[in-house]
KEMARZA-683016 format. One record per residue (C-alpha): residue in three letters; chain; x, y, z. Coordinates in steps of 0.05 Angstrom, whole numbers. Example, Ala and Ser with C-alpha at 12.3 -4.5 7.8 and 13.67 -1.06 7.14 Angstrom:
{site "Ala"; "A"; {246; -90; 156}}
{site "Ser"; "A"; {273; -21; 143}}
END
This chain:
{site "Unk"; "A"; {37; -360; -430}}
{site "Unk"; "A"; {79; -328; -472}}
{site "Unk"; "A"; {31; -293; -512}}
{site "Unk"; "A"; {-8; -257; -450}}
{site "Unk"; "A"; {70; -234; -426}}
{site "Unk"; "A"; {66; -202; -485}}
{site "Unk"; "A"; {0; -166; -485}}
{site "Unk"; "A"; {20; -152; -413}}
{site "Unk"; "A"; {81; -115; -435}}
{site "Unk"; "A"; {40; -77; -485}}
{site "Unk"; "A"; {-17; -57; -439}}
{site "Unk"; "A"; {-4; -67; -365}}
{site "Unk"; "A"; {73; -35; -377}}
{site "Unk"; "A"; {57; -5; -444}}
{site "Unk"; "A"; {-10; 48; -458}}
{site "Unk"; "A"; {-45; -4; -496}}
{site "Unk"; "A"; {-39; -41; -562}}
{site "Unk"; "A"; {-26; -13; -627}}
{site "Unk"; "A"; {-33; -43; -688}}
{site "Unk"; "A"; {20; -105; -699}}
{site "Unk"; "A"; {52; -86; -625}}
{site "Unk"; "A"; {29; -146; -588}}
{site "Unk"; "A"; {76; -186; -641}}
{site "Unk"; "A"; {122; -144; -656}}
{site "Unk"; "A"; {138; -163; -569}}
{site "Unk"; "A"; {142; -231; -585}}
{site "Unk"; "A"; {178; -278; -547}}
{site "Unk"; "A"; {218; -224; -510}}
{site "Unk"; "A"; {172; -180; -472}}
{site "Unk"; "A"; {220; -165; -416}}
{site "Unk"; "A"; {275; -152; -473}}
{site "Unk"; "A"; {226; -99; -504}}
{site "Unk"; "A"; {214; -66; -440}}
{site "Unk"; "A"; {283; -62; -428}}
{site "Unk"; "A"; {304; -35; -492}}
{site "Unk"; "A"; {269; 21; -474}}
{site "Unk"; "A"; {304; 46; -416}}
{site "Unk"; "A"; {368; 47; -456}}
{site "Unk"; "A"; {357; 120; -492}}
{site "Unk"; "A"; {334; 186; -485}}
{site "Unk"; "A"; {265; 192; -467}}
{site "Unk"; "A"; {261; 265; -511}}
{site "Unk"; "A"; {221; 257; -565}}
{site "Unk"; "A"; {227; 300; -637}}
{site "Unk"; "A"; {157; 314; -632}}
{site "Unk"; "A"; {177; 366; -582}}
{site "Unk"; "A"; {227; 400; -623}}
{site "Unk"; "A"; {204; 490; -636}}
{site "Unk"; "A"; {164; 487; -574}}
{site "Unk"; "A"; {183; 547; -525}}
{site "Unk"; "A"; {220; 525; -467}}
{site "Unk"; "A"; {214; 554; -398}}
{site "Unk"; "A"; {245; 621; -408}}
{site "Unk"; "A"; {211; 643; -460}}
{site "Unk"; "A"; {145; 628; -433}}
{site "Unk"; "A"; {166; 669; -372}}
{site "Unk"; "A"; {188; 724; -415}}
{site "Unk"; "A"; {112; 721; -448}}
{site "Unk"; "A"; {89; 722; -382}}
{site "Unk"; "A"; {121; 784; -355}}
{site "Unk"; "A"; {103; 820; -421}}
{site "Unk"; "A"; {30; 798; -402}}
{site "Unk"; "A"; {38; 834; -336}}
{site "Unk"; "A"; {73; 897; -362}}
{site "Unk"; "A"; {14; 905; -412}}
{site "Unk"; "A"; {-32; 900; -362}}
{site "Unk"; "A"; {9; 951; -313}}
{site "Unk"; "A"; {11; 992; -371}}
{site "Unk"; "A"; {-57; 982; -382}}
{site "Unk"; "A"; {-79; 990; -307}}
{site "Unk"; "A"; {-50; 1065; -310}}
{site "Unk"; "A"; {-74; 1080; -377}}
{site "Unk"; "A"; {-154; 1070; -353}}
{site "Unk"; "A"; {-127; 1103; -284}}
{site "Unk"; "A"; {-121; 1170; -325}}
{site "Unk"; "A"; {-186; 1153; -364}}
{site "Unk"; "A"; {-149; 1143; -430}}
{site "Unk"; "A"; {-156; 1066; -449}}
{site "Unk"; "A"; {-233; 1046; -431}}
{site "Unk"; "A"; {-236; 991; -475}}
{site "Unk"; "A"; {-164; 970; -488}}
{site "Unk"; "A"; {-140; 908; -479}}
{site "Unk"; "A"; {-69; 874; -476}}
{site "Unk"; "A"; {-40; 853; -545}}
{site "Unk"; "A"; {-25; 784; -508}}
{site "Unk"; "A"; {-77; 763; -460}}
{site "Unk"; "A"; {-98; 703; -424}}
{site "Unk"; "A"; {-125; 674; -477}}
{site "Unk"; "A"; {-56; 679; -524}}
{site "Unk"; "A"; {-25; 644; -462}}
{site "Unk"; "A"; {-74; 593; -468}}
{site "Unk"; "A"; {-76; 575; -535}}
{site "Unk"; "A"; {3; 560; -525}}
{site "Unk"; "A"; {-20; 514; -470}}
{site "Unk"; "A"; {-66; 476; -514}}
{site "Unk"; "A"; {-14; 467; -566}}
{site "Unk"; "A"; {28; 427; -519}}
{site "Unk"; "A"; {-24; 388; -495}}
{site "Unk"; "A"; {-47; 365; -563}}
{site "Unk"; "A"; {34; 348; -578}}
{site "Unk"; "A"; {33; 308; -516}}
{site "Unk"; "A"; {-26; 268; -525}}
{site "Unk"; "A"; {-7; 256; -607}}
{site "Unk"; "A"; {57; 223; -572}}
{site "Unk"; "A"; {31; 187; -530}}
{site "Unk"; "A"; {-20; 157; -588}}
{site "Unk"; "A"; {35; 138; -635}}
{site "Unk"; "A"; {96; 132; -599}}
{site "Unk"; "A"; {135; 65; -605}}
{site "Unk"; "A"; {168; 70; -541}}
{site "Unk"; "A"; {107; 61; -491}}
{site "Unk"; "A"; {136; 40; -427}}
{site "Unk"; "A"; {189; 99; -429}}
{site "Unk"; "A"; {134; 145; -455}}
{site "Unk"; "A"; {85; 121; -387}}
{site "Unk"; "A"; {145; 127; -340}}
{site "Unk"; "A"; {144; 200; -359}}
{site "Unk"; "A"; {77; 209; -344}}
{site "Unk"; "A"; {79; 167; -280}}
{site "Unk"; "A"; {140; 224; -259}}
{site "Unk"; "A"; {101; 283; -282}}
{site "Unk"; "A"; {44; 264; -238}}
{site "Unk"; "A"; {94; 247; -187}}
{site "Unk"; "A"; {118; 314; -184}}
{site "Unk"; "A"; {50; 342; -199}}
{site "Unk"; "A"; {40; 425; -205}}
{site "Unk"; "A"; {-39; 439; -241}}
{site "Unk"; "A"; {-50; 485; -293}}
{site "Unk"; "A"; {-109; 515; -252}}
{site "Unk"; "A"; {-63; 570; -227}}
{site "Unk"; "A"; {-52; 615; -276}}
{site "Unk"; "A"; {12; 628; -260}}
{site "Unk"; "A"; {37; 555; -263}}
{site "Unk"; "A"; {0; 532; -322}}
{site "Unk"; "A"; {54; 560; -371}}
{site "Unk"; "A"; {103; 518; -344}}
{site "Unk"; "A"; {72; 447; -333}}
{site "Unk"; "A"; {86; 421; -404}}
{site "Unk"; "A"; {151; 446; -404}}
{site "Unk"; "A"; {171; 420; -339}}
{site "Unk"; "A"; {158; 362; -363}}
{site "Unk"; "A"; {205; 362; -430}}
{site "Unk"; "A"; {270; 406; -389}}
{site "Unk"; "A"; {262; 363; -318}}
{site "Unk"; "A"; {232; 304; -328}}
{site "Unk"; "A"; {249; 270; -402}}
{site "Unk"; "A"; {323; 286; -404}}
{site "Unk"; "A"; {333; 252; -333}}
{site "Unk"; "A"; {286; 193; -337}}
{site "Unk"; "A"; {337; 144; -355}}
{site "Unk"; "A"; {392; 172; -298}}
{site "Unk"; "A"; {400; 187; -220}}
{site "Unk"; "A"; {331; 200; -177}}
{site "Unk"; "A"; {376; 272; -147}}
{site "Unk"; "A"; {391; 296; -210}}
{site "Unk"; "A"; {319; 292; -237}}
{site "Unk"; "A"; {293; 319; -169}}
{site "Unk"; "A"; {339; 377; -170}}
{site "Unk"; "A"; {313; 391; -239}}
{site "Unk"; "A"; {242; 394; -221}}
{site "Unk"; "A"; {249; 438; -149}}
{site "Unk"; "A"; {291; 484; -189}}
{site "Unk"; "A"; {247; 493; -244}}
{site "Unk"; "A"; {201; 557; -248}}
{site "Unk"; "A"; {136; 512; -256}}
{site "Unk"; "A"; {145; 478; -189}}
{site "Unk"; "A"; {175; 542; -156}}
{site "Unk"; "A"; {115; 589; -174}}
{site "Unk"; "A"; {63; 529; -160}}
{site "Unk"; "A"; {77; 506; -91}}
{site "Unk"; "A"; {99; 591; -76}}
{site "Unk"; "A"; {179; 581; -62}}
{site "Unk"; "A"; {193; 636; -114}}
{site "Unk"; "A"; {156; 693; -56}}
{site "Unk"; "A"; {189; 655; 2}}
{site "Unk"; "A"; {245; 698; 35}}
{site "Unk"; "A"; {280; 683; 96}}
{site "Unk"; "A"; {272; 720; 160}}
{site "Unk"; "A"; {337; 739; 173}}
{site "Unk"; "A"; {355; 755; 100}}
{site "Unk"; "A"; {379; 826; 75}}
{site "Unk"; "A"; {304; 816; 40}}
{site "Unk"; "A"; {270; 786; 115}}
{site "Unk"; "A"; {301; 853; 145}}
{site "Unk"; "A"; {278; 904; 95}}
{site "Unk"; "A"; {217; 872; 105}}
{site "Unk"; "A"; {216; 871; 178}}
{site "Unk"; "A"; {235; 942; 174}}
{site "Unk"; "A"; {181; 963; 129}}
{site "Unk"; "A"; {129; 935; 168}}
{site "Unk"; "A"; {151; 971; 231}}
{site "Unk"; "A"; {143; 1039; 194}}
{site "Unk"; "A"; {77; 1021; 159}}
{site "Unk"; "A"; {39; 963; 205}}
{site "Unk"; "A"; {-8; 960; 139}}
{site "Unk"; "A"; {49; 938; 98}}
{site "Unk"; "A"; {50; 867; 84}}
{site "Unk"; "A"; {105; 831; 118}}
{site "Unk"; "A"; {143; 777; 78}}
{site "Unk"; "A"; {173; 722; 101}}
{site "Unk"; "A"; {183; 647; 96}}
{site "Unk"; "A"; {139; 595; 57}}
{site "Unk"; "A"; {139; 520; 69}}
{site "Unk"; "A"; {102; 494; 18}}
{site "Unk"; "A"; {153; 471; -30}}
{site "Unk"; "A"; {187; 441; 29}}
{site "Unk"; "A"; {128; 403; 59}}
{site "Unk"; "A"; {122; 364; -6}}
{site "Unk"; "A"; {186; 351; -23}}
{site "Unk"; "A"; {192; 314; 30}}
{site "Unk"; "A"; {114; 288; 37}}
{site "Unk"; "A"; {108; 265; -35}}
{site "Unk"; "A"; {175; 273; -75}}
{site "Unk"; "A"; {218; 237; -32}}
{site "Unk"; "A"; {209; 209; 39}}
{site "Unk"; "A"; {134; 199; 34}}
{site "Unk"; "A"; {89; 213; 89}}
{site "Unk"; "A"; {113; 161; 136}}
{site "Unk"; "A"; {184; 180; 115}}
{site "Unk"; "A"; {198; 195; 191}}
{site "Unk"; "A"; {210; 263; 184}}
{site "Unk"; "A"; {183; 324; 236}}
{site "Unk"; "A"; {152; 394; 227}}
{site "Unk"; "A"; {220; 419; 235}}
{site "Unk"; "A"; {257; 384; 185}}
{site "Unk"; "A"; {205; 413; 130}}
{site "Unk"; "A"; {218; 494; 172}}
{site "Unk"; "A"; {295; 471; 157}}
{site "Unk"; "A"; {292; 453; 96}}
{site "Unk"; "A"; {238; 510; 79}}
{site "Unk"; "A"; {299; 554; 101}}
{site "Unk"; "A"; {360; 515; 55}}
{site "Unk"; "A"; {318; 534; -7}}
{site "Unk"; "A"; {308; 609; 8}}
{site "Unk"; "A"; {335; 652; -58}}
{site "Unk"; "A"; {309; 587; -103}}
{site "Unk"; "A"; {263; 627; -144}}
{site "Unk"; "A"; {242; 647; -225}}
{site "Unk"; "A"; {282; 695; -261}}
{site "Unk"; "A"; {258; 769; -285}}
{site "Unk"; "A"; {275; 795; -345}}
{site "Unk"; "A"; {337; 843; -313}}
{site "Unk"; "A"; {363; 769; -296}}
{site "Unk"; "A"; {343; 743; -366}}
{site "Unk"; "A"; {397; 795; -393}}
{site "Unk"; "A"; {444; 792; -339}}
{site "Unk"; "A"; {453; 703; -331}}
{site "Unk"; "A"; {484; 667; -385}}
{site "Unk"; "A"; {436; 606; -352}}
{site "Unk"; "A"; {394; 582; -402}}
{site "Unk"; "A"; {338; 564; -352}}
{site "Unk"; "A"; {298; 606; -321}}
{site "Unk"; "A"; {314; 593; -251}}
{site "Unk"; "A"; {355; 641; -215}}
{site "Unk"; "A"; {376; 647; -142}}
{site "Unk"; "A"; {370; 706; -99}}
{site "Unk"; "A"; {425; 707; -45}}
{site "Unk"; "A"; {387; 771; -10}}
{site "Unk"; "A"; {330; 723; -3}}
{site "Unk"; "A"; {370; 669; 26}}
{site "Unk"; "A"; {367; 649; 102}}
{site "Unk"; "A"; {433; 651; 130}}
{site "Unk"; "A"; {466; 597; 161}}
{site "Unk"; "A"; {467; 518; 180}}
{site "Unk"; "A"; {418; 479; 175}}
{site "Unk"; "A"; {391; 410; 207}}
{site "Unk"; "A"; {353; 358; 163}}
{site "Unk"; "A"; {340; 288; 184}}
{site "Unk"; "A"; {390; 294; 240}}
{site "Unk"; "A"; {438; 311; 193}}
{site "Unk"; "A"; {483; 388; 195}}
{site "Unk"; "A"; {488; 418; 128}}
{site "Unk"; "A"; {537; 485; 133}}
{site "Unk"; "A"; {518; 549; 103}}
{site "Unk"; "A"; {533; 550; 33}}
{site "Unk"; "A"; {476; 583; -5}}
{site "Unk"; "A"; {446; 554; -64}}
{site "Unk"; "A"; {488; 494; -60}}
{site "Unk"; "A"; {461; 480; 16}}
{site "Unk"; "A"; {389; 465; -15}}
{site "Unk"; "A"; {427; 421; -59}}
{site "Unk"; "A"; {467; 385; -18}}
{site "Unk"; "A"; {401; 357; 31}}
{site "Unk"; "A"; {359; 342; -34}}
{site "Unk"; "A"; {415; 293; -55}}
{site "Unk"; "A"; {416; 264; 6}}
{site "Unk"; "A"; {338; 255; 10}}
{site "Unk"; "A"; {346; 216; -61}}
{site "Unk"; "A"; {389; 165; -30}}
{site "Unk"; "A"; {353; 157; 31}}
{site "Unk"; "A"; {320; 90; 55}}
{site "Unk"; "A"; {246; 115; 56}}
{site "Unk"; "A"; {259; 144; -16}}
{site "Unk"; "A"; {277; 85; -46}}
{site "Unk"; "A"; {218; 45; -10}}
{site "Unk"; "A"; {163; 107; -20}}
{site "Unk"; "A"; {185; 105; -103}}
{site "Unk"; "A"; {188; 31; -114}}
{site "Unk"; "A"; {121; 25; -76}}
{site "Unk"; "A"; {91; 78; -125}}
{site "Unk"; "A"; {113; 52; -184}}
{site "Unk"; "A"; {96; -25; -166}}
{site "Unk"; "A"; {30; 5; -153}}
{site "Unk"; "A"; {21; 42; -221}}
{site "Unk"; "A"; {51; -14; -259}}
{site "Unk"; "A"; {24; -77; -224}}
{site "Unk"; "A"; {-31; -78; -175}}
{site "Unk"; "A"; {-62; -29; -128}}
{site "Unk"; "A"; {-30; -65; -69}}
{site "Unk"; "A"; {35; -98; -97}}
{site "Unk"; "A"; {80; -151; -70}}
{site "Unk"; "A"; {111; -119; -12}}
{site "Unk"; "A"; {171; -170; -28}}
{site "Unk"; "A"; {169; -128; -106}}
{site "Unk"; "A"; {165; -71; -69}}
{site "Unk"; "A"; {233; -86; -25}}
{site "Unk"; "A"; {272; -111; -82}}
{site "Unk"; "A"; {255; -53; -122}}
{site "Unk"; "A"; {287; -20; -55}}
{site "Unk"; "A"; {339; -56; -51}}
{site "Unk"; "A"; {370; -50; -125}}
{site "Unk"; "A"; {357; 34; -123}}
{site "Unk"; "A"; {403; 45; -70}}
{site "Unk"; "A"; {456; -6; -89}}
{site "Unk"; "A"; {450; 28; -157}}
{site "Unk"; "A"; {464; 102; -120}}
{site "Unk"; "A"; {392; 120; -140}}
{site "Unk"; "A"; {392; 102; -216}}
{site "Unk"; "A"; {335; 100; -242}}
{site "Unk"; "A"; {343; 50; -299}}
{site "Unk"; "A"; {365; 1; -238}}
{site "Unk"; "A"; {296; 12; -204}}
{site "Unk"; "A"; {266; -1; -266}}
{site "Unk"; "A"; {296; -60; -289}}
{site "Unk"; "A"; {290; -83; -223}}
{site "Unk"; "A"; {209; -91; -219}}
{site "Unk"; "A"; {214; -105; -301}}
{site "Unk"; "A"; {257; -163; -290}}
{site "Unk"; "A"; {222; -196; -219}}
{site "Unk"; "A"; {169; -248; -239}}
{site "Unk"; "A"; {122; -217; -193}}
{site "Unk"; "A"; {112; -161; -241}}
{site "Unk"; "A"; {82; -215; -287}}
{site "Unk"; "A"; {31; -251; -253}}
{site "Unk"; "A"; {-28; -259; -288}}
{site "Unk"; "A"; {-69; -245; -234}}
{site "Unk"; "A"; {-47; -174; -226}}
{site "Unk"; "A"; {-73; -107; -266}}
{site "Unk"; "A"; {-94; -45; -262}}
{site "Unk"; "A"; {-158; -10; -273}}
{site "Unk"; "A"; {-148; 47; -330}}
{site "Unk"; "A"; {-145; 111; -307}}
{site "Unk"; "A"; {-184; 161; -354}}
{site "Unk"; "A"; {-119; 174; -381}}
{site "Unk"; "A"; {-96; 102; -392}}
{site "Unk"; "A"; {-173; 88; -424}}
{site "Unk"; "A"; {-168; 145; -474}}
{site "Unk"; "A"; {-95; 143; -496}}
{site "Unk"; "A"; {-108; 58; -495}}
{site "Unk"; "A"; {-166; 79; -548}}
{site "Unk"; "A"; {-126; 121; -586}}
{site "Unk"; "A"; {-74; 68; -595}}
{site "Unk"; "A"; {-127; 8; -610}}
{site "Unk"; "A"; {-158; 54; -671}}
{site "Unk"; "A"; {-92; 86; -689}}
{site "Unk"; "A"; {-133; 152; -690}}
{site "Unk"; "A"; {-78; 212; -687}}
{site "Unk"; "A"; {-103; 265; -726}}
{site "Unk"; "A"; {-115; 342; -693}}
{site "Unk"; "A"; {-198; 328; -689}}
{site "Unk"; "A"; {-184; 267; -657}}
{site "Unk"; "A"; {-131; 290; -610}}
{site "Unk"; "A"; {-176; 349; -594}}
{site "Unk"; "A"; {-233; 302; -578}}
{site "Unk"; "A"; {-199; 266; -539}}
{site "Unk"; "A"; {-170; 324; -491}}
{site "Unk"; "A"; {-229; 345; -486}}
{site "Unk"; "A"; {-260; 270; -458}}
{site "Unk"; "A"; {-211; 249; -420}}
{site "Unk"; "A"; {-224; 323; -388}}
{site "Unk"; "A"; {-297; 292; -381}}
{site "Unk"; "A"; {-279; 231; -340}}
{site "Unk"; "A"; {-246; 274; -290}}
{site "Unk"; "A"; {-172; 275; -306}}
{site "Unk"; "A"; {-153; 342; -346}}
{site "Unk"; "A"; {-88; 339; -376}}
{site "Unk"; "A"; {-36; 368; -330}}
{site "Unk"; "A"; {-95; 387; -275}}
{site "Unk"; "A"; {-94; 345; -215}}
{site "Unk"; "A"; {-121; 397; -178}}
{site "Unk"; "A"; {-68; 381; -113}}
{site "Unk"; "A"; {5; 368; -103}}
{site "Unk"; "A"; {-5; 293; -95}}
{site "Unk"; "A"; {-29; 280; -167}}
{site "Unk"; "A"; {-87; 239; -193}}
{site "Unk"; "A"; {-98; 172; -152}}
{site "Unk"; "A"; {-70; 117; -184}}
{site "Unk"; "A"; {-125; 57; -157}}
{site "Unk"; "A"; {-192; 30; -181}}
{site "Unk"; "A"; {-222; 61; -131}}
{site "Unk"; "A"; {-209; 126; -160}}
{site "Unk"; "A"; {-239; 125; -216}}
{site "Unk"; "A"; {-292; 61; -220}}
{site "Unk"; "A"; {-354; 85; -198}}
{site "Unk"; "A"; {-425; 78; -235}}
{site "Unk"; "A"; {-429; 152; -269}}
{site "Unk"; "A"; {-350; 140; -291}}
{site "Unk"; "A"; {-357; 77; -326}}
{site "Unk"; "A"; {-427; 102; -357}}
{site "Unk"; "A"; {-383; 174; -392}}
{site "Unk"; "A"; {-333; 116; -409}}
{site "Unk"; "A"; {-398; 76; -455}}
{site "Unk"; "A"; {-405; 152; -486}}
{site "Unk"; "A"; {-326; 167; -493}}
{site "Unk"; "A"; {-324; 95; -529}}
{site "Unk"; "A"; {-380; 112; -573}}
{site "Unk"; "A"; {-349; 187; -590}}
{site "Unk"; "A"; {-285; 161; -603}}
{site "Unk"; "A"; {-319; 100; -648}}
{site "Unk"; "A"; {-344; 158; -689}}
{site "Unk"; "A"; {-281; 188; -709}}
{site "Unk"; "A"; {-264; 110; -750}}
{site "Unk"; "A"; {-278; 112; -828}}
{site "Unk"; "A"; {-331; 63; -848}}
{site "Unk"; "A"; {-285; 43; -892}}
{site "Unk"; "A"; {-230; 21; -848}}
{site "Unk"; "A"; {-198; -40; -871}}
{site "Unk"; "A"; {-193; -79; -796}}
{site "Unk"; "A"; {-254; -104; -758}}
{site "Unk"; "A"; {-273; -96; -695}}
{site "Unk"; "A"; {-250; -155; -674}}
{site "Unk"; "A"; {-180; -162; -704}}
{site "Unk"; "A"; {-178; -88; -676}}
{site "Unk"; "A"; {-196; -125; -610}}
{site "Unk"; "A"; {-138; -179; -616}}
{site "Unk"; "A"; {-88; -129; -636}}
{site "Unk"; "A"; {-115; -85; -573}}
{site "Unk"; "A"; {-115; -138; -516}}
{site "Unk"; "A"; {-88; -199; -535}}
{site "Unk"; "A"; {-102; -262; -492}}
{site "Unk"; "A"; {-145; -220; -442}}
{site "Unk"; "A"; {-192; -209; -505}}
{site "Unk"; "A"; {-254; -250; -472}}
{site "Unk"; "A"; {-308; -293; -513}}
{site "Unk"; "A"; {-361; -261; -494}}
{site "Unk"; "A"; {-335; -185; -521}}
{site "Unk"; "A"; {-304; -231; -588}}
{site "Unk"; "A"; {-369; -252; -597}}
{site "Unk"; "A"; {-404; -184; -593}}
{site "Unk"; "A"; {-349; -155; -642}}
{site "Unk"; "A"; {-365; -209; -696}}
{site "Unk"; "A"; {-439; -189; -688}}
{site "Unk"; "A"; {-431; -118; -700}}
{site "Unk"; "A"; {-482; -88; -751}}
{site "Unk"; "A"; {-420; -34; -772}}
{site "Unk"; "A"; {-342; -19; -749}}
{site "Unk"; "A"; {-363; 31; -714}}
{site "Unk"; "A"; {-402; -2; -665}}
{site "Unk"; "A"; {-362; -57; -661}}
{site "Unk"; "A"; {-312; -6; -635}}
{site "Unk"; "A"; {-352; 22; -589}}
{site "Unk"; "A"; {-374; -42; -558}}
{site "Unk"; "A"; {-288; -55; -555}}
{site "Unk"; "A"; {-276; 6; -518}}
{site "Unk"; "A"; {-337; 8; -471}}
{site "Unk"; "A"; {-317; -71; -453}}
{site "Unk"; "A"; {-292; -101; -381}}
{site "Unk"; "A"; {-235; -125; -421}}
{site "Unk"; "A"; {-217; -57; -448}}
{site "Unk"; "A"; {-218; -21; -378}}
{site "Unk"; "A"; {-159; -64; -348}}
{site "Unk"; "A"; {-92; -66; -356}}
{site "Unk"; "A"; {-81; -132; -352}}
END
């Protein structure tokens, strides 16, 4: 019993065995979980990486070449030029980070505070297929996300709708209230000129704060609660480089009072004066502490953790402890960590692409670039691109999502790809690579197959590719 506690703490809380992990759990797998959620969740591995700011300061030198550029072939004088820094600069920065990330997540010793980052990051999903957010989706997740995983739900929240990845992705940085100095100029403008484009508010940011970040979609909120809030967070937008100079912030958000909409506001029943960027504040704070918060975040991460549908007795206890803690997050935590439920053998989780490739990684101990490369570049295969969800709501997080037919057939190829990348001369065998991986749920059938194999190699392969392996059991 013991034992498959702790191969559950390794893989169903962990991403997947490595090495001597299953024993170095031992006889305290709720204790090593635990542990866990006692530090800072920033890693060193991190350390030289750009943060926000300077990424936005590459950015806008990207668009001044290319307005310098623009005029430059407008007077016939720069045919074949080409911006010193172009898309493909910005990119390679991109790739960098992801290839940090994924090295992380393949050796880190910390795996449960390492997947609660990723479960957040997804939570509070922006997708590197707009250009114009994909500079900031790594580092959202190292300024907003790591520093306030162990702490309060608002102050982690505020972080994230504040930051410039989240305020160009879901289009609050454009959004300008009506009756703003900005909504008036505007207003004026487009009387003069009815061709000119009139600006005005944007909800976006709004709707999901309060669809997916907080309340959830049954939250029992109304269209004008997200047009109210929509309105608090006016001004909430990315910093130019005149700001850059000017604030002695050293983020990259800024907020623009002449964008702001003036006045009081009414969320959830609930007045909120005028009080400019603090009135934003004020009703995401309360939205952290409310009722459907705490049950719309414990039922998310008792489905990511445990089962697809979860104890809804988990789920309310989970509840219960984040709002007697004030929204800490270490309480919610240790709540679902510490509840038996959260332990029963019968419960598990298909591997996301994700989970299956960084699981891999882990079982082989393979951490060098080539291999991180490859396995960006599979795990892009099976449908789940680093950091590219493709919608505000993030990758689904059930079998159903990713278990059909053609999946689990790129999964046989993935397995056999990543099988490649082991040494013929690596010391392990497929199946002690197979205990060390799984444990208990390591099934006779699959030991037997490993013991048969004609090379380590495909003994590997026939690891990975196994029922056993896709489960986080």
């Amino acid at each position: 019993m013991m034992a498959q506690a702790a191969a559950s703490a390794v893989n169903r809380f962990g991403l997947g065995g490595r090495g001597d992990e299953i024993a170095v759990v031992g006889g305290d797998p709720r204790g090593w979980l635990l542990a866990q959620i006692a530090g800072d969740a920033r890693d060193d591995s991190f350390a030289g990486l750009p943060d926000s700011g300077a990424y936005l300061d590459q950015y806008h030198d990207y668009l001044r070449q290319r307005r310098e550029l623009r005029a430059q072939r407008e007077a016939g004088k720069a045919e074949e030029a080409r911006p010193a820094m172009d898309r493909r600069g910005l990119r390679r920065g991109l790739q960098r980070e992801l290839a940090i990330r994924q090295g992380v997540a393949a050796t880190t010793t910390r795996p449960f505070a390492e997947r609660l980052v990723r479960f957040w990051s997804n939570h509070f999903a922006i997708s590197i297929d707009k250009f114009q957010a994909s500079l900031f989706a790594a580092p959202m997740e190292r300024e907003a996300i790591r520093p306030h995983l162990i702490g309060r739900f608002a102050d982690m929240l505020l972080a994230v709708e504040r930051h410039p990845g989240m305020l160009v992705y879901l289009d609050n940085a454009q959004s300008i209230g009506v009756d703003s100095r900005l909504g008036a100029q505007s207003a004026r403008r487009a009387q003069r000129n009815p061709e000119a484009r009139k600006r005005g508010l944007n909800e976006n940011l709004a709707r999901e704060i309060l669809e997916l970040h907080t309340l959830g979609v049954d939250g029992g909120y109304a269209q004008g609660d997200v047009a109210e809030l929509a309105r608090a967070i006016t001004g909430w937008s990315v910093a130019r480089p005149a700001d850059r100079e000017r604030s002695r912030r050293d983020d990259a958000f800024v907020f623009r009072a002449v964008a702001h909409e003036p006045g009081a506001r009414r969320v959830l029943g609930k007045a909120y004066p005028e009080a400019g960027e603090a009135q934003g504040e004020a009703i995401l704070r309360d939205l952290a502490l409310h009722p459907a918060t705490a049950r719309h975040l414990s039922l998310k991460l008792a489905r990511h953790f445990v089962a697809d549908q979860p104890s809804p007795a988990l789920v309310e206890r989970m509840a219960k402890a984040y709002l007697a803690s004030g929204g800490e997050l270490a309480a919610l935590y240790r709540a679902m960590a510490e509840d038996d439920a959260a332990w029963s053998p019968s419960a598990g989780k298909f591997k996301s692409p994700e989970d299956f490739i960084v699981s891999a990684l882990r079982a082989c101990q393979l951490g060098a670039d080539g291999d991180l490369a490859l396995s960006l570049r599979l795990q892009a295969q099976l449908g789940q691109p680093m950091f590219q969800p493709r919608s505000p709501a993030g990758f689904g997080d059930v079998a159903a999502d990713w278990g059909g037919p053609d999946a689990l057939f790129k999964r046989v190829q993935a397995a056999q790809a990543l099988a490649e990348r082991l040494p013929a001369s690596r010391d392990a065998t497929p199946q002690a690579l197979g205990v060390a991986a799984l444990g208990p749920a390591l099934d006779d059938e699959t030991a037997t197959a490993l013991r048969r194999a004609e090379s380590v190699q495909q003994g590997v392969a026939l690891l990975l590719a196994s029922p056993s392996f896709q489960w986080r059991r």
